[in-house]
C-alpha positions as CSV (number, residue, x, y, z in Angstrom):
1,X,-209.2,-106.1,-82.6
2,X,-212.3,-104.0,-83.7
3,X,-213.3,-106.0,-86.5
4,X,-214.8,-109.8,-85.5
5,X,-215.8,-112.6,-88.0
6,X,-217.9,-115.7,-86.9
7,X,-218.2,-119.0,-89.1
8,X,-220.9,-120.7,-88.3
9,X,-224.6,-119.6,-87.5
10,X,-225.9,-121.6,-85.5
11,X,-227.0,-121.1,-82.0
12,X,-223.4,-120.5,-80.3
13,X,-222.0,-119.1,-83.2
14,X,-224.8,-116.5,-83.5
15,X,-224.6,-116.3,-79.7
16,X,-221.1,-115.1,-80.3
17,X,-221.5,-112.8,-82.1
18,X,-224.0,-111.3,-80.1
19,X,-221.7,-111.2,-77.6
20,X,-219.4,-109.6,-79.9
21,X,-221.4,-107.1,-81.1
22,X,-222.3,-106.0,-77.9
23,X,-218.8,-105.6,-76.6
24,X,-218.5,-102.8,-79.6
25,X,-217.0,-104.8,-82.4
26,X,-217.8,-104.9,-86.2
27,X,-219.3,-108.4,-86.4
28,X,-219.7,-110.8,-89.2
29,X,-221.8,-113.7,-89.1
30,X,-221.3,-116.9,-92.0
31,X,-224.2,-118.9,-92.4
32,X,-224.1,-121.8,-94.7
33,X,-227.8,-121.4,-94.8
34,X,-229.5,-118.8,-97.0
35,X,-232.3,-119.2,-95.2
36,X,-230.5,-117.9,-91.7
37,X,-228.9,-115.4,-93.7
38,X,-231.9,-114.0,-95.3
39,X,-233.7,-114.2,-91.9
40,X,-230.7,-112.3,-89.8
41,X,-231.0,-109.6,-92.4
42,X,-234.9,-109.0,-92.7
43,X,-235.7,-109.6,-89.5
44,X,-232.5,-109.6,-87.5
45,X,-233.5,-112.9,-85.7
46,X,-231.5,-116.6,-85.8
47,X,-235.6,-118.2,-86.6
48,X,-234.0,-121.7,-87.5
49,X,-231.2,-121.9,-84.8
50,X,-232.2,-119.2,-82.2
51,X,-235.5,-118.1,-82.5
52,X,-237.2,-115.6,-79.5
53,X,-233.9,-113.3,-79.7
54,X,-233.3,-109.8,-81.4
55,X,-229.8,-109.3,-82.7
56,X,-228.4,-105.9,-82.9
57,X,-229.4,-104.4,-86.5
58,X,-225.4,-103.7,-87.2
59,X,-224.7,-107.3,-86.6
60,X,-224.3,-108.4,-90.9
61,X,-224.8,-111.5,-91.8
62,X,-223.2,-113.6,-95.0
63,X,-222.9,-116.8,-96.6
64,X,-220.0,-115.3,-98.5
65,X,-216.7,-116.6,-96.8
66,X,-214.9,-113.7,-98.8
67,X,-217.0,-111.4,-96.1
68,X,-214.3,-112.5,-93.9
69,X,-211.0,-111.4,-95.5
70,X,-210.8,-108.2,-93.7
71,X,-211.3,-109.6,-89.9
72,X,-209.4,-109.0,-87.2
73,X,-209.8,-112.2,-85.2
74,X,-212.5,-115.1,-86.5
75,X,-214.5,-117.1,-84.6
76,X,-215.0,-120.8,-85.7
77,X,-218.2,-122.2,-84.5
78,X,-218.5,-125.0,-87.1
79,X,-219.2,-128.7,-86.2
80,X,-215.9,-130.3,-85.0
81,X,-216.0,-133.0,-87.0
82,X,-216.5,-130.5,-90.7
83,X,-214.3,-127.6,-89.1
84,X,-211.0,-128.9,-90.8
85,X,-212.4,-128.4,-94.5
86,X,-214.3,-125.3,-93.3
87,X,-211.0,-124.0,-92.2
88,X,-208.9,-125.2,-95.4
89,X,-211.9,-123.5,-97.4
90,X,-212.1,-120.0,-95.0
91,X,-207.7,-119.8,-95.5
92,X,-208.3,-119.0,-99.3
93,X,-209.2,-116.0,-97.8
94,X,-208.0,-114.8,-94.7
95,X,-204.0,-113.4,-94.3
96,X,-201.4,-115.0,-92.3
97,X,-201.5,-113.3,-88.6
98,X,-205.8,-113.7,-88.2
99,X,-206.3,-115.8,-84.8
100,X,-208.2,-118.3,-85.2
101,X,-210.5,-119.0,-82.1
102,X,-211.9,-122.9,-82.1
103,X,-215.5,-122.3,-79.9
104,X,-216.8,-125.6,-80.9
105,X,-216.2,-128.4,-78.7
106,X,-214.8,-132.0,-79.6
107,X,-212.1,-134.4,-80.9
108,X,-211.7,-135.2,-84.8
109,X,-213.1,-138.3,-85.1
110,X,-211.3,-139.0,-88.1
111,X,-207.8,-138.6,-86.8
112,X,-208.1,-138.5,-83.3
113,X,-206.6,-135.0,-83.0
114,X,-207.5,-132.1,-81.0
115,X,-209.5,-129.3,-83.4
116,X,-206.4,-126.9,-82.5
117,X,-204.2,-129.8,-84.2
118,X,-206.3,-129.9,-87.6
119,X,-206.3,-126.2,-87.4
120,X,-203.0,-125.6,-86.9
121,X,-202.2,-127.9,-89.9
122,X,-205.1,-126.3,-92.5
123,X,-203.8,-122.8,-91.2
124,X,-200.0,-122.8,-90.8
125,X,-199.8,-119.2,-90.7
126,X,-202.5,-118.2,-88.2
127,X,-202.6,-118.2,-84.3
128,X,-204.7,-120.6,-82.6
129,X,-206.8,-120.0,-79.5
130,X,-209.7,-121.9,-77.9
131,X,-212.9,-120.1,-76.1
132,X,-214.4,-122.6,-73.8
133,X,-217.1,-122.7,-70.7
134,X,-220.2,-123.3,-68.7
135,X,-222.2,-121.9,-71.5
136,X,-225.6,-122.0,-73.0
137,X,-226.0,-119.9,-76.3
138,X,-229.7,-118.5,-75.2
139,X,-228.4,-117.1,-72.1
140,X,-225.1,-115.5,-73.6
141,X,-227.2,-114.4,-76.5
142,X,-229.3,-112.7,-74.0
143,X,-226.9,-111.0,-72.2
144,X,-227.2,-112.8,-69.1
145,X,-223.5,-113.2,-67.3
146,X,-220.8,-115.9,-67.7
147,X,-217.0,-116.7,-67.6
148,X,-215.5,-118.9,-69.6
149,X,-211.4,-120.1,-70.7
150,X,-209.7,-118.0,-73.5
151,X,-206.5,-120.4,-74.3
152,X,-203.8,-119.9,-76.3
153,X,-199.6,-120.0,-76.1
154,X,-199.5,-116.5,-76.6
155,X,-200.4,-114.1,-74.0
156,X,-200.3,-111.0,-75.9
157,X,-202.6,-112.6,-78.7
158,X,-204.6,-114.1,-75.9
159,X,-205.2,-111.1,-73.8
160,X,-206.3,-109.0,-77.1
161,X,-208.6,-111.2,-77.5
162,X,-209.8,-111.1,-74.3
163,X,-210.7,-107.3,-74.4
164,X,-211.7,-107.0,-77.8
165,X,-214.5,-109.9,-76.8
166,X,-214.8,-109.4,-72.8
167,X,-217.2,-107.5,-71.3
168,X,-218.8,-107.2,-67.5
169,X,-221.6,-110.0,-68.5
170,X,-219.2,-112.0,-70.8
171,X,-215.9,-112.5,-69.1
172,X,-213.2,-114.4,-71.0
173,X,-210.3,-115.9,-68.4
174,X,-206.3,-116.2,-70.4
175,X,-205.0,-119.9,-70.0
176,X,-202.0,-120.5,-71.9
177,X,-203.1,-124.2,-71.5
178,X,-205.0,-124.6,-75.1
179,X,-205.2,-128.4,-74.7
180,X,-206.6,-128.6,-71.0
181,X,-209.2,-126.2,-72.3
182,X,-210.6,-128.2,-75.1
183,X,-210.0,-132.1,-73.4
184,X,-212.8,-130.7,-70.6
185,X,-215.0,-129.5,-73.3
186,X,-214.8,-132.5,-75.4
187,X,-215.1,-135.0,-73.2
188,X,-217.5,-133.2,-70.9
189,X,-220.1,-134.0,-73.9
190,X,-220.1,-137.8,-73.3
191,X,-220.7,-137.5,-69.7
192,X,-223.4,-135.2,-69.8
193,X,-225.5,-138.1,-72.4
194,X,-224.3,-140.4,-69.5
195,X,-226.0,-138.2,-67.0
196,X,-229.0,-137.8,-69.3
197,X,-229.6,-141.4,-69.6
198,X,-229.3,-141.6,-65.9
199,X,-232.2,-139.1,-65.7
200,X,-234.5,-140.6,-68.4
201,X,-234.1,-144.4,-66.6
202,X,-235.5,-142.4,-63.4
203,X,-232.5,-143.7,-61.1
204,X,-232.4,-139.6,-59.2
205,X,-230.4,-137.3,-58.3
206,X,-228.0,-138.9,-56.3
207,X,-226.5,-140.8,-59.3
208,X,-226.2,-137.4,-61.3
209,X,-224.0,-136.4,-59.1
210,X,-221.9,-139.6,-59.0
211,X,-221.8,-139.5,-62.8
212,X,-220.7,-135.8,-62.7
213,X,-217.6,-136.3,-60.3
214,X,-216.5,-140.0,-61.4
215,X,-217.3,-138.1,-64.9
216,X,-214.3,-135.6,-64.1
217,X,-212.0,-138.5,-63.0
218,X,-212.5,-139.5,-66.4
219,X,-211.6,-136.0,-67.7
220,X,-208.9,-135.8,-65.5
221,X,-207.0,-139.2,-66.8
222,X,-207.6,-138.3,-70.4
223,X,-206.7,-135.1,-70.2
224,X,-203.1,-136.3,-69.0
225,X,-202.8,-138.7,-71.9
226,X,-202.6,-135.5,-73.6
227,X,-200.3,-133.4,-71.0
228,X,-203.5,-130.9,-70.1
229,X,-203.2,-129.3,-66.7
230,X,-205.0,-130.5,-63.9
231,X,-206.5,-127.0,-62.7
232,X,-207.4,-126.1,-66.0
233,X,-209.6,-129.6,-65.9
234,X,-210.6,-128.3,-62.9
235,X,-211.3,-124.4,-64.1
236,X,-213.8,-122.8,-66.2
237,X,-213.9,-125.3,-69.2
238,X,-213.2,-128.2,-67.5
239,X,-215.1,-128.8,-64.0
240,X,-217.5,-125.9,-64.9
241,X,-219.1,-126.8,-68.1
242,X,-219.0,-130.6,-67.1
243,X,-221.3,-129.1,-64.0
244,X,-223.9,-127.1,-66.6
245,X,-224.0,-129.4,-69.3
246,X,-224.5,-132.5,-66.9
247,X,-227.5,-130.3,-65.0
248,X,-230.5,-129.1,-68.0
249,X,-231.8,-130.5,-70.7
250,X,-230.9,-127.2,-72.6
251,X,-227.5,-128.9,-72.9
252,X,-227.9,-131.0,-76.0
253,X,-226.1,-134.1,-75.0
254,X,-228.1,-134.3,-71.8
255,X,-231.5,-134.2,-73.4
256,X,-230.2,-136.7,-75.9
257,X,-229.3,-138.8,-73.4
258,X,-232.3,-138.3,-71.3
259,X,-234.3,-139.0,-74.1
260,X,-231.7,-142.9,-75.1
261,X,-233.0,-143.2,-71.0
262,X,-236.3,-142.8,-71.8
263,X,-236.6,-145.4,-74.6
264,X,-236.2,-143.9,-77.6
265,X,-233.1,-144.9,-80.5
266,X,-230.3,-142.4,-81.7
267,X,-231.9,-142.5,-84.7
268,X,-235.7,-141.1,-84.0
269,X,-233.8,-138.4,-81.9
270,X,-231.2,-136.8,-84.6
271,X,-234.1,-137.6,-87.3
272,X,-236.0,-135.1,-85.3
273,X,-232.9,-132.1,-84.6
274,X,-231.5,-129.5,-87.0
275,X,-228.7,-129.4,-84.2
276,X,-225.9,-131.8,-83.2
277,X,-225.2,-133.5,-80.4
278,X,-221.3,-133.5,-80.2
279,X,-221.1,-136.1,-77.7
280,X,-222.4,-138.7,-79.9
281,X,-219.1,-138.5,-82.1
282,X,-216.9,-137.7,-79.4
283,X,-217.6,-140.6,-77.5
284,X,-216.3,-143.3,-80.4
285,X,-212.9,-141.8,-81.0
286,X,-212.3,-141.0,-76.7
287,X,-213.6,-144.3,-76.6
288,X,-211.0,-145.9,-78.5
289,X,-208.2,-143.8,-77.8
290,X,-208.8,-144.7,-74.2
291,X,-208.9,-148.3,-75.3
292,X,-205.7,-148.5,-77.1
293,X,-204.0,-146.7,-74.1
294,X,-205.8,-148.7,-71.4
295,X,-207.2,-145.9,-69.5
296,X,-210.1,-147.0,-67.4
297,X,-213.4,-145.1,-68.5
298,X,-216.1,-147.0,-67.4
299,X,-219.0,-143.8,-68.1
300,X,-217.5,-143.4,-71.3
301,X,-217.7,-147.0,-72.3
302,X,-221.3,-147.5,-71.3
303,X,-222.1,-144.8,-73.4
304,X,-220.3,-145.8,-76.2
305,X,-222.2,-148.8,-75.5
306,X,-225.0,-147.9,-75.8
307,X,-224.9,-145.4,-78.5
308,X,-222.2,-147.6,-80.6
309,X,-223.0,-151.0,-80.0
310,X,-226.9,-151.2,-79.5
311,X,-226.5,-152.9,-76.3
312,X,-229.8,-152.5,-73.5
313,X,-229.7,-149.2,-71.9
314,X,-230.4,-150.8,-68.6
315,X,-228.4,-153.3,-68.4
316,X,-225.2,-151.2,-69.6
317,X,-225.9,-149.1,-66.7
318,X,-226.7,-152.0,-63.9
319,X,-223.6,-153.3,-65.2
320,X,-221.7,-149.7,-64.7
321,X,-222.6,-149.5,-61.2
322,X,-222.0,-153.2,-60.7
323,X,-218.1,-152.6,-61.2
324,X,-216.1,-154.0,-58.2
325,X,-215.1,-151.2,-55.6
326,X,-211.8,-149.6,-56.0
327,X,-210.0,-146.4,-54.5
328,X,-211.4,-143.2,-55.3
329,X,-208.1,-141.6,-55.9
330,X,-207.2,-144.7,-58.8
């Protein structure tokens, strides 16, 4: 796999290819925006999505999805909630046999499926894989180390991957277990706006940390709704990037969260971002899934809450930690 497409030019997705570009690969970058493509060509900076870093001259950028016909393996780093029609639009042009790699992180809101579901269904023909981790796009894009979960059924597909993208600072791990890796990643994003909130109210450390790990209880139950493996909640995508979203405000979902915490509405905050907040969509459909199957989320209902409902920030979370005692292992 030599030559590597990315859809979506954003900050991970132009991370990405970064990554891929350094690793030796013929990278393609999509940008809806002319604006980022123009920019990435000219000046061979992300200025809109990831400004302050230089990308490798060879690294093309496009907003032609036809640019992508002749890649081995293609990235998609589109929104999760628009990556089905990206994906029906991209397989008007790329073969039968291209793996498909999902690198964004949710649930379909829509349908309540798994992005690996819609995929699967817009792109009969193609393999599926998930890349998924304790990542923040500024620090990959840098160069700076990290490990994340490369899942998919097959192994040989999987472990191509993994050395046409893997390289000593960027270190993709094979799990066969593609719906463990993308439950942690999805769900992970709710937690971490709980865990902002908790920082903006002022309530300390202490009750980060009790969000984080009754957070991954959370993860844990949902993710069995859905037969993930436990270690893989407990691995790379699951534990790990609950643990680095949940502790900076470079994590989108925290500072969002942080900011709810801090008084302001969901509406003054996304007026103000170019960037999404995944956790904000996420958190209706886990929410109601989790409903209909009566799995107890408590941190996922506040923050549903919250964000949904309208209801006081304070008082959700008085009431959250007002909850009668129970085991820890229930």
């Amino acid at each position: 796999m030599q030559k590597i497409g990315v859809l979506g030019a954003g900050a991970w997705g132009t991370a990405l290819a970064a990554a891929a570009a350094a690793a030796g690969r013929d990278t393609v970058l999509w940008a809806r925006e002319a604006e980022v493509v123009d920019a990435i060509t000219k000046t061979h900076e992300n200025t809109p999505f990831l400004p302050g870093v230089t990308l490798d001259p060879k690294l093309k950028a496009t907003g032609e999805l036809s640019d992508l016909a002749d890649r081995d393996a293609i990235l998609l780093v589109s929104p999760a909630q628009h990556l089905r029609t990206m994906v029906r639009d991209l397989k008007e042009h790329v073969p039968d046999g291209v793996p498909l790699v999902i690198c964004s992180k949710g649930i379909e809101v829509a349908t309540g499926k798994l992005l690996s579901q819609a995929v699967a269904e817009e792109a009969q023909g193609n393999p599926v894989a998930v890349l998924s981790g304790p990542t923040f796009a500024i620090e990959v894009a840098r160069g700076l180390p990290c490990a994340l979960t490369l899942a998919t059924e097959d192994k040989t597909t999987g472990m191509k991957l993994v050395e046409a993208l893997g390289r000593p600072t960027f270190r993709p791990y094979y799990n066969a277990d593609i719906v463990g890796a993308q439950i942690g990643g999805a769900v992970k994003n709710v937690l971490a706006i709980a865990t902002g909130i908790s920082a903006g109210l002022g309530v300390g450390e202490n009750a980060r940390a009790a969000v984080i790990t009754r957070g991954l209880a959370e993860i844990i139950r949902f993710g069995k709704l859905y037969g993930a493996r436990e270690e893989t909640l407990m691995g790379l995508s699951g534990l790990g990037d609950l643990i680095l979203t949940c502790s900076s405000t470079q994590s989108r979902n925290m500072s969002l969260g942080k900011a709810i915490g801090e008084g302001q509405t969901l509406e003054e905050i996304m007026a103000g971002r170019r960037s999404v907040a995944e956790g904000a969509h996420t958190v209706e459909i886990v929410y109601k899934i989790a409903a209909e199957k009566k799995l107890d989320m408590p941190i996922t209902t506040a923050v549903y809450r919250i964000l949904k409902e309208g209801k006081d920030v304070r008082q959700v979370m008085d009431d959250l930690m007002a909850r009668p005692f129970t085991s820890e292992n229930t």
